[in-house]
N, C-alpha and C positions, 0 to 999 in steps of 0.2 A: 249693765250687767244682767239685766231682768234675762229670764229665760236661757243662760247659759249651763253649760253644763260642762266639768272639766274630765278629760279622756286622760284617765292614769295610762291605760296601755300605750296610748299615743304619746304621751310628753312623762315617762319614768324616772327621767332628772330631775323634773322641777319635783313631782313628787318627793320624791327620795329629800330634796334640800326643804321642804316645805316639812316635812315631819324630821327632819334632824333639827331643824333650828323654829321650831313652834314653840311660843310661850306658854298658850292655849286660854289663858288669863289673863295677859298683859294687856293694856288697849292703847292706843291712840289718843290722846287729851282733843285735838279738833275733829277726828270724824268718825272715834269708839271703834273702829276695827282693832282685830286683833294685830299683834304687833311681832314679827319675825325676831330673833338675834341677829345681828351684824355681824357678818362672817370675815370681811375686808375691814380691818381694823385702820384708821386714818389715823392721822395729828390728833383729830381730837376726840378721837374712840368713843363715837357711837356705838352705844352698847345695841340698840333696837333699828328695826328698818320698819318702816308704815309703808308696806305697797298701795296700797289705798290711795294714797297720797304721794309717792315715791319720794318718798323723805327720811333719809338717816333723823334717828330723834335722842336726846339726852335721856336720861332715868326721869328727871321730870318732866318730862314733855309725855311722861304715861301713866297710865294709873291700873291699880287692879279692879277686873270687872269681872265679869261671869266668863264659866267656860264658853267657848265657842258654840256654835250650832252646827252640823251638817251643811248649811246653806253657805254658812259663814266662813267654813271651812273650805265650801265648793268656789266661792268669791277670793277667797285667799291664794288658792290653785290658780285661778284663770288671772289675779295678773301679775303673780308670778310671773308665768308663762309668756305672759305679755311683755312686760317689765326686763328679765331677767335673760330671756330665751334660752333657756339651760340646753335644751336638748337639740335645736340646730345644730 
């Protein structure tokens, strides 16, 4: 991820879903990124998504940490983007 940079003008979906369902202090228990809400409600209602990890996660599977950072926020975006491909 070193050295990327995410293009809102370019990909305005993913943005847009990346700031409506931002915890902005929820984290990840295995790799501390921040942690989406789960918009695609399953069986077993993952309330949280870890792009990081692409993994629907339970309430315990997170913890509350610090707000996010600018970079952190920038890594969040790109893989979305990746992940999700909103804007395709």
């Amino acid at each position: 991820m070193k050295g990327r940079k995410f293009n809102i003008g370019k990909y305005p979906k993913t943005f847009t879903y990346v700031l409506e369902n931002d915890t902005f202090t929820k984290r990840c228990n295995r790799c501390g990124s921040v942690v989406l809400r789960e918009t695609v409600k399953m069986d077993d209602d993952y309330p949280y998504q870890c792009l990081s990890c692409n993994e629907n996660m339970f309430e315990f599977e997170t913890h509350e940490g610090d707000y996010h950072t600018d970079k952190e926020l920038d890594n969040l975006c790109c893989y979305t983007r990746d992940i999700l491909q909103l804007d395709n």
